[in-house]
N, C-alpha and C positions, 0 to 999 in steps of 0.2 A: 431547517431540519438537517440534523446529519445522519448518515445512514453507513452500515454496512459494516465493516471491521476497521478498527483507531489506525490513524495515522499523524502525522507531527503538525497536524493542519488544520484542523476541527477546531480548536479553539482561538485562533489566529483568522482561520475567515469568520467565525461568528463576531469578532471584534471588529475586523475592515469594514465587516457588512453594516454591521451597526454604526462605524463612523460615518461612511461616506453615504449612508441613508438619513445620518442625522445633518449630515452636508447639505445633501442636499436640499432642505426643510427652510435650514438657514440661509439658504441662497435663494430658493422661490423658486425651484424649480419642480416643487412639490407642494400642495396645498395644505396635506397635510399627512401624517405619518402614524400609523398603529405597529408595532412591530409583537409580532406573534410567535412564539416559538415552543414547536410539539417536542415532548418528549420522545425519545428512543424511538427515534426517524418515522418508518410506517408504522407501527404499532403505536404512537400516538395520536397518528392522522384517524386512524381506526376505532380507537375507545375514545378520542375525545378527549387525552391528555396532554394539555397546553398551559400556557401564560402569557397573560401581556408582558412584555416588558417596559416600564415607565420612564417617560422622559428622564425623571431625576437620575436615571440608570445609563441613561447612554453617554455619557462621558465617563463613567466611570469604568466601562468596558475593555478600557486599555489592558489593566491587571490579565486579561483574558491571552495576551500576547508573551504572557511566561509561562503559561502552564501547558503540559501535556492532555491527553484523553478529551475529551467531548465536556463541555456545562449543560448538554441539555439531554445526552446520553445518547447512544443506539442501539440498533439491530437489524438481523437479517431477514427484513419481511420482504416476500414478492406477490405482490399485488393479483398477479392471475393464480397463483400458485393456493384455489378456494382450499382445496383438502387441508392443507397448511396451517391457514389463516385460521381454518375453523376449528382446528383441534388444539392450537395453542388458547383460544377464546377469545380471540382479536374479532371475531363475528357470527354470529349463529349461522345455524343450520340453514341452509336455505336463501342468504345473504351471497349479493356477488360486492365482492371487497374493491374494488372500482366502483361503486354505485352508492356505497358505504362512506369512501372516502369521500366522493366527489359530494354528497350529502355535508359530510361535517367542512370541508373549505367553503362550500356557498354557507351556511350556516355560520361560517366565524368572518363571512365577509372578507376570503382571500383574493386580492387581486396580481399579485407577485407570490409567487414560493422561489424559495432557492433551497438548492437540494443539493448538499455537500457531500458528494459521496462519489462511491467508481462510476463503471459503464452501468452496470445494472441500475443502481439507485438514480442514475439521470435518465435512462431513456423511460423507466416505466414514469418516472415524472412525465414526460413527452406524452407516454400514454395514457394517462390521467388527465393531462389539460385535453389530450383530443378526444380522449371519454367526453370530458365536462361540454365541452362546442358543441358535440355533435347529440349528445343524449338531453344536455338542459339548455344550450344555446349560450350558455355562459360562459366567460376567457378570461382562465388563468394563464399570467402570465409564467413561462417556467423558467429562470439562469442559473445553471446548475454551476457546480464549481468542483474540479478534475480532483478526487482524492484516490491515491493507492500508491502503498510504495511500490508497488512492481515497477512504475513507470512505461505501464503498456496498453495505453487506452491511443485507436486509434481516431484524429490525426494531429493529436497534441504530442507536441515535443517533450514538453516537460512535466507530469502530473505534481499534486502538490504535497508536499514530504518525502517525497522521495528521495532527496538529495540529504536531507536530517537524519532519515532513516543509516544511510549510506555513513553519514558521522558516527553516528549512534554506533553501530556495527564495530564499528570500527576500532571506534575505543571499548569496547566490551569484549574485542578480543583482545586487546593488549593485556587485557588482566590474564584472560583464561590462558594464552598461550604461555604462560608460567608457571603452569602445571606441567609443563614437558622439563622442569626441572625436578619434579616429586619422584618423577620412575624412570628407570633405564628401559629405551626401547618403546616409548609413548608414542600411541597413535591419538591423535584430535582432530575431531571432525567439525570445521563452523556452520551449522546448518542456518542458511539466511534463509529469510522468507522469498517468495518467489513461486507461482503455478504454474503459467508458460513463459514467463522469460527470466533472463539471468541476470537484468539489468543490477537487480539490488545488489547480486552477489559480486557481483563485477566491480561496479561503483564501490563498493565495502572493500575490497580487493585491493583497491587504487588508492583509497585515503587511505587503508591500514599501512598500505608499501608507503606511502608517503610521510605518515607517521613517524614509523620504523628508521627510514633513514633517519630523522631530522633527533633520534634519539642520541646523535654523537660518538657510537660507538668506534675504538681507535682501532687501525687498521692492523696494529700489535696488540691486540689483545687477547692475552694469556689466559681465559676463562672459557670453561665451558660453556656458556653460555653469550653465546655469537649471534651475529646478525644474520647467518645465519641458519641459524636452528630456532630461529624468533620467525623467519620468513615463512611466506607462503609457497607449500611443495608441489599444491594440486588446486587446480579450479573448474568446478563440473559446473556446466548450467546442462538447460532443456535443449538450445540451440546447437550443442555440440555433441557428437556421438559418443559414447563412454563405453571404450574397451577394457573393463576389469581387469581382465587379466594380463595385458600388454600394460596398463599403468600400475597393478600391482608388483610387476617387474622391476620398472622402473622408480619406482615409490622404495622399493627393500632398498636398493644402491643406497638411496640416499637415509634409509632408516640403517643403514649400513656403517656408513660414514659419519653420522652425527649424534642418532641415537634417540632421535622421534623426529615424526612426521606430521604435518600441518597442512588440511587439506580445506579447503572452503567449497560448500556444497549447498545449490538453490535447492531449495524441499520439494522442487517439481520434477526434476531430476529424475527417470529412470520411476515414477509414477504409473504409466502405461505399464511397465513388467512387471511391477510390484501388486495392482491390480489383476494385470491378467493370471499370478499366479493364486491371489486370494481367490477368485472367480473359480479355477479350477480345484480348487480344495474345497470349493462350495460355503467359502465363508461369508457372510454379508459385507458388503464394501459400502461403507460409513457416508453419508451424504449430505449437501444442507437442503433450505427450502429451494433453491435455485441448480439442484440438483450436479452440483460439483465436489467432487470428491474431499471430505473431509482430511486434508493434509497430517494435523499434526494429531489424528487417531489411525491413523496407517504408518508412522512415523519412518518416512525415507532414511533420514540421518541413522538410525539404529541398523536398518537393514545392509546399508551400504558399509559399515561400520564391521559389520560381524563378516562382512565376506573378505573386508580390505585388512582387517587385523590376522586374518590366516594366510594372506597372499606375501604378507612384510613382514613376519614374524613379528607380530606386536606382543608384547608382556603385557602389557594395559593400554585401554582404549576412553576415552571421552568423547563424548556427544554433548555440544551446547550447543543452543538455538537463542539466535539475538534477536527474534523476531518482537516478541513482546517487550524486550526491553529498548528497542528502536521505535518500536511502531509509537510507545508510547509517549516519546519526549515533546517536549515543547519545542518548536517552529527555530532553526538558525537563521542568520541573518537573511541566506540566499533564498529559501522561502518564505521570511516575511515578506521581503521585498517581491516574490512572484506574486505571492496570495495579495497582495495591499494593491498591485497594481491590474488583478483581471478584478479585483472586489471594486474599484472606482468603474471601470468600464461594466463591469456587470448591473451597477445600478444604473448607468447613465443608456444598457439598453434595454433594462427593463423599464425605465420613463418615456424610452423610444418605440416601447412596442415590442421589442423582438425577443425572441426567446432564445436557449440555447444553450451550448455549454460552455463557458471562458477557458480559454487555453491560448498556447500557440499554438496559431496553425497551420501546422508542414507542411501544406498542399501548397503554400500559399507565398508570392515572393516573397522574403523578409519575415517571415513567420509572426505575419502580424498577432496583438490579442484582439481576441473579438470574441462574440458570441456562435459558434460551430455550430450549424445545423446538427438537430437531433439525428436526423438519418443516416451522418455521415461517424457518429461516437459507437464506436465498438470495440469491446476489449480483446484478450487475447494476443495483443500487439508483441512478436520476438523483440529482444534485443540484436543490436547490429553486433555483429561479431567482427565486420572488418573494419572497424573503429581503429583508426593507429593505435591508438591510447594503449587496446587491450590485445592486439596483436603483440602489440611491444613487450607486454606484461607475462602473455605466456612463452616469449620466445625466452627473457629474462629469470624465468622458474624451471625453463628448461622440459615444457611439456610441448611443444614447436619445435 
């Protein structure tokens, strides 16, 4: 089951999953094997929308390892969240949606689920197998598997796409930053995806600079267009304080000298003020079932955008957000290889018994993979800001 919002991931672990369960079958280390798969994550565990998938299908599940988005779809259902559940028509009136669900897995004879998704979509998993124990005596197994590019579920190291996402970003600005050749005086804002941390925007940051040099540009070169006025001038995360008007200062110099400015901005960013000001104008602030602030219906990028274009004297402003066109790609190399290697140990402890969620985990010497206790998976995780990496990067853009 995948759940929650796309990342580079979902179709690369339903493919691991699928080989190394069909491994296992053929090695004997399993009796025998159904493999089940609900659509559009909780909302099919709910109405009862599923498939088998057939032996004659599991080797051919490879093909699943180049594609973006989800093969079996999702969504953002939260399990306790009744009012929710009941008015989309995931359950009637008078139905508790844990009672519901844990009804259709006995019903389809689940003894593993695996739940591809963030913090949220893995723990209430947790809480659904302890529903299931304690209400019918019955044991799902749960091995959940880390998806979100924020990269901020604690105490895995590394969640799954996030580093694709970070590519993706990255060459999606190399196009857009070529609009600061259309107009004299361009402000461009890269709004990455991001709630509480800055990881994606940061990581984006690092492969675009890295990009950017390796494009050859000669050290005499006679064109408007430089390395740079192609760079990155500004980089906001949640982690870092944001003095508007001290970097709207500093931001003219250099909309001064070159002739547009190039700012990368995580969309959680300065969220808290932008809230507390719709709050006090009495507007409604936009939410989902898991009650967090709908991001890209309060749109940071735009707001930060109209204050920083009077501070630089901008002539013209753009706003692009690589969020959907990152989230959505197919798995790079450096996540196949995470997702393929917690997908082999994820079957091998859900044959063991154990539940969990696959990751590194940071707690732990060597950050082994393993299956994380559910108790210990919670999102919200900052990005480390004294990282050399990105220390280095903002002393190098001259915002240090």
């Amino acid at each position: 089951m995948t759940s929650g919002g796309l990342a580079p991931c979902l179709s690369s672990s339903v493919s691991w999953l699928v080989h190394y369960w069909s491994e296992a079958l053929k090695n004997g280390k399993i009796e025998s094997l159904t493999i089940r798969c609900y659509r559009d994550g909780y909302k099919g565990v709910l109405i009862g929308d599923s498939f088998e998938l057939g032996p004659e299908q599991w080797e051919k599940c490879a093909f699943l390892q180049n594609l973006g988005g989800s093969p079996i779809g999702n969504s953002r259902v939260k399990l306790t969240n009744i009012k929710d559940c009941v008015a989309r028509g995931f359950i009637k009136e008078g139905e508790d949606p844990l009672e519901v669900a844990a009804q259709r897995l006995m019903a389809d004879k689940i003894t593993v689920i695996h739940t591809i998704g963030g913090d949220d979509t893995n723990t209430q998993a947790a809480e659904l197998s302890k529903y299931i124990l304690n209400t019918h005596g019955g044991k799902v197994k749960v091995v959940g598997m880390p998806k979100t590019i924020d990269n901020d579920v604690y105490p895995i190291v590394q969640t799954f796409g996030a580093d694709t996402a970070a590519d993706q970003g990255a060459i999606f600005f190399e196009n857009v930053v070529s609009e600061s050749t259309a107009n004299p005086r361009m402000l461009i804002l890269h709004e990455c995806m991001g709630r509480d941390s800055g990881y994606l925007t940061a990581a984006t940051a690092k492969k675009y600079r890295e990009r950017l040099v390796n494009m050859g540009f000669p050290e005499d070169n006679p064109f408007d267009t430089t390395i740079a006025t192609r760079d990155i001038h500004a980089i906001w995360i949640p982690e870092n304080a944001l003095d508007i008007l001290k970097e709207g200062e500093r931001l003219k110099a250099i909309m001064d000298k070159y002739g547009n400015v190039n700012v990368f901005l995580c969309e959680g960013s300065g969220v808290k003020e932008i809230v507390e000001e719709m709050e006090a104008r009495g507007d409604p602030v936009p939410r989902d079932a898991f009650g967090h602030v709908t991001l890209n219906k309060i749109n940071p990028g735009q707001y930060f955008a109209t204050r920083l274009a009077e501070l630089v004297g901008a002539e013209k402003t753009l706003v692009q957000k690589s969020g959907y066109f990152g989230r959505s790609a197919a798995a790079n190399a450096f996540d196949k290889e995470l997702i393929g290697k917690c997908a082999e140990l994820a079957v091998d402890s859900a044959i063991a018994d154990i539940s969990g969620c696959m990751g590194q985990d940071e707690d732990m010497e060597g950050t082994p993979i393993r299956a994380i206790e559910f108790e210990r998976i919670k999102g919200h995780k900052p990005f480390d800001t004294s990282k050399e990496w990105f220390q280095q990067m903002l002393k190098d853009i001259g915002q240090v």
